[in-house]
C-alpha positions in Angstrom: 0.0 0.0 0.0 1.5 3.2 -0.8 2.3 5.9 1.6 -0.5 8.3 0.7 -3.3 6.0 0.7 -1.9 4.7 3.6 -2.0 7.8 5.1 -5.8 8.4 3.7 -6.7 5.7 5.5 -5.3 6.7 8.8 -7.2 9.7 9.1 -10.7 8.3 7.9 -10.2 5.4 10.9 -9.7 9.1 12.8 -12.4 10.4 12.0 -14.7 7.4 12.1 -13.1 6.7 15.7 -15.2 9.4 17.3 -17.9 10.4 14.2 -18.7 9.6 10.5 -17.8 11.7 7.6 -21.2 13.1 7.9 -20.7 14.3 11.0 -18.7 16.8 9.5 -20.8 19.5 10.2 -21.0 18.4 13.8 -17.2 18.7 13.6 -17.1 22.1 11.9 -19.4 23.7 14.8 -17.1 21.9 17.7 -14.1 23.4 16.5 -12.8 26.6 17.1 -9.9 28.5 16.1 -9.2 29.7 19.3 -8.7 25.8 20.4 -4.9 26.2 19.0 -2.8 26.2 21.8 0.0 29.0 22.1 2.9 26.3 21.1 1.4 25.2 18.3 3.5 25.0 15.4 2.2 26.7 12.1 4.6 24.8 9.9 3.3 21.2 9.1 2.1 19.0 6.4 -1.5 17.5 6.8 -4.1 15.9 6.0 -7.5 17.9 6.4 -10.6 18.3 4.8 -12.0 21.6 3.5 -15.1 22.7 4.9 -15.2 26.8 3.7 -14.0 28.4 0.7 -14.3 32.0 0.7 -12.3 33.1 -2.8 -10.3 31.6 -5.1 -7.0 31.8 -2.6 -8.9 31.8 1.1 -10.1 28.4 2.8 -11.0 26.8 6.0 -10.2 23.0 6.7 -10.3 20.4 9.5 -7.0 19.1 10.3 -6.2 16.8 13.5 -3.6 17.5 16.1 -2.5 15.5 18.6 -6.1 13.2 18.1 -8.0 16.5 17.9 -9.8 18.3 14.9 -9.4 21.9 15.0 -10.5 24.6 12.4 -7.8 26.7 10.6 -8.1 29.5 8.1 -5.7 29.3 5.2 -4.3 31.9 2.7 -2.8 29.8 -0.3 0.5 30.5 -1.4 2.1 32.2 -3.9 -0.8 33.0 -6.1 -4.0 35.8 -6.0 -7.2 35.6 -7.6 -9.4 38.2 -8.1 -11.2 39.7 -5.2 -15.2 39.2 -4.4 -15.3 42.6 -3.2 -14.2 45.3 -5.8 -12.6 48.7 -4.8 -14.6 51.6 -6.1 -17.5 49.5 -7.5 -20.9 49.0 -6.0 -23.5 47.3 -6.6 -25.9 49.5 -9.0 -29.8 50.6 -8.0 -32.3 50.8 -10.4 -33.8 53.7 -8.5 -31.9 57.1 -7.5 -32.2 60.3 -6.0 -31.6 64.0 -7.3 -30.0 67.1 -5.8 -33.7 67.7 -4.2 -33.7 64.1 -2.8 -36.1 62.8 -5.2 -36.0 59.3 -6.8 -35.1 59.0 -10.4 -34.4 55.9 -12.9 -31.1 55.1 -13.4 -31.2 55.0 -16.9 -27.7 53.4 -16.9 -28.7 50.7 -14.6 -28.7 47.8 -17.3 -25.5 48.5 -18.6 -23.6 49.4 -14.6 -25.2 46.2 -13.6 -23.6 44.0 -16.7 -20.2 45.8 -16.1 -20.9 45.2 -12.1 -21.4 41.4 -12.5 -18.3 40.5 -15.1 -16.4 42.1 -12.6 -17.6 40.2 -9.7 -17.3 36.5 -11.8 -14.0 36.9 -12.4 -13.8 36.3 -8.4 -16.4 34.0 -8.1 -15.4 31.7 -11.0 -12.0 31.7 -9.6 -13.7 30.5 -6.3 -15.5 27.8 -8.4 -12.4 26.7 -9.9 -10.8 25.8 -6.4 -14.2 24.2 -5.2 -14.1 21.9 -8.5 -11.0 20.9 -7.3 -11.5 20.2 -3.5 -15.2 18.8 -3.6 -17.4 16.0 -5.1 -20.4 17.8 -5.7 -21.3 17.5 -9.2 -22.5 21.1 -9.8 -18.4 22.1 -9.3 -17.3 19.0 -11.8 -17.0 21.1 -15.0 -14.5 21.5 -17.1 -12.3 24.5 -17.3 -13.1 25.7 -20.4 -16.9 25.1 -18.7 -15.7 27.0 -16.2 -14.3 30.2 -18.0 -17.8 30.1 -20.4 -19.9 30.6 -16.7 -22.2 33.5 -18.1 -21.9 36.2 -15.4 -25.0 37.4 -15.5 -28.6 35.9 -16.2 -32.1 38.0 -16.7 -35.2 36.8 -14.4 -39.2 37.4 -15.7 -39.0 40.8 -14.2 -36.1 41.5 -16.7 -33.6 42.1 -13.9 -30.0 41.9 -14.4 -28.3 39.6 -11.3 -25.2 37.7 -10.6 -25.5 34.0 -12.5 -26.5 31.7 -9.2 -24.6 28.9 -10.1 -21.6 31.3 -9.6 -22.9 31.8 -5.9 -23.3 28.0 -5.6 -20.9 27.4 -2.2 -22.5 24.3 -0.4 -20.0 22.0 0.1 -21.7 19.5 2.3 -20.5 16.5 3.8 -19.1 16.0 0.1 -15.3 17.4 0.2 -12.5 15.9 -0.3 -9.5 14.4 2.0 -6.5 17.1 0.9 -3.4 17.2 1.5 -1.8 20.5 3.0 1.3 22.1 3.5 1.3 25.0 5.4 4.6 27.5 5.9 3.8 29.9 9.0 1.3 32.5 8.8 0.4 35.6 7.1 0.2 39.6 8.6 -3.9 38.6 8.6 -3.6 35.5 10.6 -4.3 33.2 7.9 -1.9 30.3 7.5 0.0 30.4 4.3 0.0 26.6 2.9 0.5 24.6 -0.7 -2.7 22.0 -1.2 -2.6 19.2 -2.8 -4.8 16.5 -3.9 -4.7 13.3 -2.3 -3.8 11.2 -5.2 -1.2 14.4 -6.8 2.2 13.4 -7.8 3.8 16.7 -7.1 1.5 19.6 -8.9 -0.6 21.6 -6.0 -3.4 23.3 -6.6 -1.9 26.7 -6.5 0.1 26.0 -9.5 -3.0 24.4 -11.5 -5.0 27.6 -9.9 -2.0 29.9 -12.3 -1.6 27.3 -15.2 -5.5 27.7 -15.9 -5.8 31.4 -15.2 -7.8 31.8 -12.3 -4.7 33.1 -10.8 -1.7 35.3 -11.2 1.6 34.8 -9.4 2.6 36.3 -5.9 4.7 36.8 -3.7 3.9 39.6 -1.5 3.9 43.9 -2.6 1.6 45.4 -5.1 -1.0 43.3 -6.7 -1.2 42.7 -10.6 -4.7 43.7 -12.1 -7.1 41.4 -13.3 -8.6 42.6 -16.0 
């Protein structure tokens, strides 16, 4: 048996010692970041299981320590992907006021909206890349080119303009995968800087496939490229 399935199978018999994987939500609310103790040591490799993805570089996993699951927050590294919230841009209304404080159509609503939501998917498809990788669910199992091809916006009966839903689409579950993850120390926010890989990688993490398919650019700390 090789040394990663071996490993696999360590931390389900774990997991299954105390709970099921569907307990996993169980788990999630038991666990606290606060439980890390002050000597714990912020450089390890582990297995864990992903139970939050915020963006396209932000997570939250499950990993045991000394027998007991604990909940970190992880920044991955060496790569960025667009942000969810976008400097300078809000959200448009279809209604605004004048000088006199009296409501007027925004007769550029349509078109603010359209330029409002490619904006925004080039975040959230970046997100749904990483959950394709870290999940089972068969809503993230797309192909990249799928993927890139997400419309970013759709039009409802009433003829609004709003953010495609299946770009919103973040329940993981009890269906994400065992991953493997390296972490290097911790970041200036608190989040733990780590490589993730999956189970059955060779050597490719997900932070290089995140750059190779362009739901990420290269980096490694100072000014941030624009994603455009």
């Amino acid at each position: 048996m090789g040394l990663i399935k071996l490993l696999r199978k360590i931390i389900r018999i774990k997991i299954s010692f105390n709970l099921s994987l569907s307990d996993e939500a169980k788990l999630l609310k038991n666990c606290k970041f606060k439980s890390v103790d002050d000597d714990f040591c912020w450089k390890f490799t582990k297995l864990g299981i992903v139970i939050n993805v915020y963006d396209g570089d932000t997570f939250r996993s499950i990993i045991y320590n000394e027998n007991k699951p604990i909940q970190l927050q992880f920044r991955l590294m060496g790569i960025d992907t667009p942000e969810l919230k976008i400097d300078g841009i809000r959200k448009p209304t279809k209604i605004k006021k004048d000088k006199s404080g009296n409501p007027k159509k925004n007769k550029k609503y349509n078109e603010e909206m359209i330029e409002y939501c490619e904006k925004k998917a080039m975040g959230l498809r970046a997100r749904f890349a990483l959950l394709s990788k870290i999940t089972n669910i068969k809503e993230f199992q797309l192909s990249i080119q799928e993927i890139k091809n997400i419309p970013a916006y759709v039009v409802d009966d009433n003829k609004d303009i709003k953010i495609n839903p299946i770009l919103k689409y973040t329940n993981l579950s009890n269906n994400t995968k065992i991953v493997k993850i390296e972490a290097l120390g911790n970041e200036k926010y608190g989040r733990t800087l780590a490589y993730i890989y999956e189970i059955d990688s060779k050597d490719k993490s997900i932070n290089e496939w995140m750059i190779e398919n362009e739901f990420a650019k290269q980096y490694d700390g100072g000014k941030k490229d624009e994603f455009v």
